[in-house]
N, C-alpha and C positions, 0 to 999 in steps of 0.2 A: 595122290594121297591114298594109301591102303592101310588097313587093318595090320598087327602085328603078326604076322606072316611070314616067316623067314624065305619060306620056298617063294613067295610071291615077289618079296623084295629083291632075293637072287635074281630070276624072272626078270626084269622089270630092267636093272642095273645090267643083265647081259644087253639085254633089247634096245633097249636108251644108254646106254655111258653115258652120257651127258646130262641127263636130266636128274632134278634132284628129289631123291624119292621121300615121301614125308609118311610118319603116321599118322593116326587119328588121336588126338588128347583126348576124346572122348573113352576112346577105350584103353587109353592110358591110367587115366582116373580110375575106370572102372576096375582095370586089371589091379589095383592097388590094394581098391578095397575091400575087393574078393581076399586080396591076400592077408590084410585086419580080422576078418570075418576068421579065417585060419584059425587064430588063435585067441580063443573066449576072454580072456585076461588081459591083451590089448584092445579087444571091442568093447567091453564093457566099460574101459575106461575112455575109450574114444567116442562112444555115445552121452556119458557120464558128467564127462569133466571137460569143463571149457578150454583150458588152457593145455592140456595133453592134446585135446583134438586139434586146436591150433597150431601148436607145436609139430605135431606128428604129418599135418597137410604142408609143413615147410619142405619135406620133401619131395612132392610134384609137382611143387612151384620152383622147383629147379629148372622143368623147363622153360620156365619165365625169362631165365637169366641169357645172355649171350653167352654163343654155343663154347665160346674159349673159358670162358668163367664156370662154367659144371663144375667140374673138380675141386677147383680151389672151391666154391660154395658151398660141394657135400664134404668136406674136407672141414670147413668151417663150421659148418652145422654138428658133424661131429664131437667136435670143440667143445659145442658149447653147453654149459651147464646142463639143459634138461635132459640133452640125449647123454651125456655122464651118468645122471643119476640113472636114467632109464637102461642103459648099454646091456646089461643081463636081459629085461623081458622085451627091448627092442630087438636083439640081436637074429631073429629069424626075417624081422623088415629090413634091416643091415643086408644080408645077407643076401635077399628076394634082389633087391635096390642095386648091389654093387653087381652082383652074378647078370642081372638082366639089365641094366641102363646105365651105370659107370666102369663098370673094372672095377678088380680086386686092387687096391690102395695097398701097399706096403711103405710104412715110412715116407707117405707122403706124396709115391709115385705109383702111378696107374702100370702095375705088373702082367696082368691079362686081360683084353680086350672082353667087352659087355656082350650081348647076343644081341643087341641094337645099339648100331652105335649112335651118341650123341645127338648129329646133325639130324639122325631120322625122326627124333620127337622132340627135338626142340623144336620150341615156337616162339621166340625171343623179337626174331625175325616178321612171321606173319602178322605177330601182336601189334608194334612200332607201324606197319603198313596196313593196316586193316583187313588184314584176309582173314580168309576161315581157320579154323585149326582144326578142326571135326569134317568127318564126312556125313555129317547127319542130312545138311542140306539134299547128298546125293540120297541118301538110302531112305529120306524121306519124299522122295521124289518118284522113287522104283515103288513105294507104299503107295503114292496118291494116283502115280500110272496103273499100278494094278487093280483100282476102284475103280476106275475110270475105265478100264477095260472089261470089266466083272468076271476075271478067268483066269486062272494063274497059267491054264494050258487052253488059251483060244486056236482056232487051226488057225491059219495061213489068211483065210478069207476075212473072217472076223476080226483078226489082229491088223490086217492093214486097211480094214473098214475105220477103227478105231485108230489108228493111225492117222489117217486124212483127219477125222475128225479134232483129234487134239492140236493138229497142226493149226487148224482154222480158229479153234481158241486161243491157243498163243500167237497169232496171226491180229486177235481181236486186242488181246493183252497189250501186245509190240503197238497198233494203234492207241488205246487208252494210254501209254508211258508219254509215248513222242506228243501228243496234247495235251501233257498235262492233267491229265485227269490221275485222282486217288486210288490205289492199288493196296493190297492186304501190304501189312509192313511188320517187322518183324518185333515179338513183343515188346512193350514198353521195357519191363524187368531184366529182358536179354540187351537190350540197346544200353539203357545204364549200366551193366552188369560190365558190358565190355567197354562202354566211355571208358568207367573207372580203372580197369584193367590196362586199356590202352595209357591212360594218364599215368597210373603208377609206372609203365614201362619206360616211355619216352622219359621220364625223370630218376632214372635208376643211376645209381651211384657206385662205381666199385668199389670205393673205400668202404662203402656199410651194406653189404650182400646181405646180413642177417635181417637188418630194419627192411632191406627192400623184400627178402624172401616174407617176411611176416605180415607184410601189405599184401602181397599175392594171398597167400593164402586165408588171410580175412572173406578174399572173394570166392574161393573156392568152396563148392559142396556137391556129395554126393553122396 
């Protein structure tokens, strides 16, 4: 899993063919609503208004959906009544949305390839099986090594003092799991956040993409 990187994802796909490269939803999200922020007249309404913001999050809850249904879902969403009305002051998220994560859509059909394509930030997949969809775990990991270290540039000696040393806690950690004993667990609010996430997916329906994309996005915020 990396960050949206085009040269990294290149990288990566020469190195491995085989392995399937993913991104981070986290800065999928984020990358979105930087792009809200753009335009004061869609933020203000997305801060403002229940049912715009609602609305407006059915579109990153596309990655929700299995990787073969994208299309026909932003296809469907287009469709539908809000983004109708909205199509004039949506049309620069239109835009952001097809140029970088669907294709240009003409009459229906995907005419030129997104700057990422689909399978790399879907998470339709990891959601149904329990994996992560974020790389927070890792770069929250590189944050807690580096306190533990106290040095973002220790030399050679120091950093593989610190080295033994973390080994022999997670060493203590690996004993406390395999007994049974209690370990930090990940917060209450995150654990229900993604049951519910998980439940909505395993029960997704293709016939009603919109009611399913509208459960997704209930759960979403950023």
């Amino acid at each position: 899993m990396v960050d949206f990187e085009q040269s990294a994802i290149k990288s990566l796909r020469a190195c491995f063919p085989s392995a399937a490269v993913k991104t981070c939803y986290y800065h999928f999200m984020q990358a979105f609503w930087r792009k809200i922020n753009e335009n004061s007249d869609i933020r203000a309404r997305y801060v403002n208004e229940e049912n715009f913001n609602l609305m407006l999050k059915m579109l990153p809850a596309l990655a929700f959906l299995p990787s073969r249904d994208v299309v026909i879902g932003y296809i469907g969403l287009r469709s539908h009544t809000f983004f109708v009305h909205n199509e004039t002051l949506l049309q620069p998220i239109f835009t952001y949305f097809e140029r970088t994560y669907i294709g240009h859509i003409n009459n229906g059909i995907v005419v030129s390839q997104p700057l990422f394509a689909i399978e790399t930030w879907n998470v339709y997949d990891a959601t149904i099986n329990n994996m992560g969809r974020t790389n927070n775990s890792v770069e929250g990991w590189h944050n807690a090594f580096a306190r533990f270290v106290g040095s973002n540039h220790p030399n050679i000696f120091n950093f593989l003092q610190k080295l033994k040393e973390y080994e022999a806690l997670n060493r203590a950690l690996i004993t406390q799991i395999s007994i049974g004993s209690t370990t930090r667990q990940t917060r209450r609010k995150y654990r229900d956040l993604n049951l519910r996430i998980h439940t909505i997916a395993i029960t997704y329906d293709p016939s009603n993409k919109v009611d399913y994309l509208k459960r997704i996005s209930h759960n979403l915020n950023f």
